[in-house]
N, C-alpha and C positions, 0 to 999 in steps of 0.2 A: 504494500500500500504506500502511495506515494503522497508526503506529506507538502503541503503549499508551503512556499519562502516564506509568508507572511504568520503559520503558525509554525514554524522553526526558529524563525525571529523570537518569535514570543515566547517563545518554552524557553527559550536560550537565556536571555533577559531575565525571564522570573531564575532559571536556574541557579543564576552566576549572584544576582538579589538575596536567594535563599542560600548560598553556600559563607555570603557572606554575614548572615542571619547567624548562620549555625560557628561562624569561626566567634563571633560577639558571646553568642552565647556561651562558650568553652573560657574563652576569653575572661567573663563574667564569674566564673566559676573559681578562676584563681582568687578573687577577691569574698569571699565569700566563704562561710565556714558551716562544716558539720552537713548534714542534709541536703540544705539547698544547695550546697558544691557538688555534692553527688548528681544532685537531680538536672542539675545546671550544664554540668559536664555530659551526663548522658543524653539529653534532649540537644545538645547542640553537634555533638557526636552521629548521633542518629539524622538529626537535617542535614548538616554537610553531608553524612554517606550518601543517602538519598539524593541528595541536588547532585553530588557528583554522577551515581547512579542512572538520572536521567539526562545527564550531558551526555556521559555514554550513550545510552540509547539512542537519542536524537544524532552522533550525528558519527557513530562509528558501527552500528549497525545497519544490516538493508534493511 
């Protein structure tokens, strides 16, 4: 299935958006104690994987 430039653009943008969501968030975690660094660190671990995950997708996959 052949995706239009215009939602490759988009996906691409929210991706690199969201990856940089997820480095703040890990980022956030160094500052922060006990629990919320856990949670802090894992939630932002998990969005970067993900946004990197779908940069993959979009544009190294057929």
């Amino acid at each position: 299935m052949r995706r239009s430039v215009h939602s490759a653009i988009f996906w691409t943008i929210l991706a690199v958006f969201t990856v940089l969501v997820g480095l703040q968030t890990v980022q956030i975690a160094f500052y922060t104690s006990g629990l919320a660094a856990l949670a802090f660190a894992t939630v932002g671990v998990l969005v970067t994987g993900a946004s990197i995950y779908l940069l993959y997708d979009l544009h190294w996959t057929g």
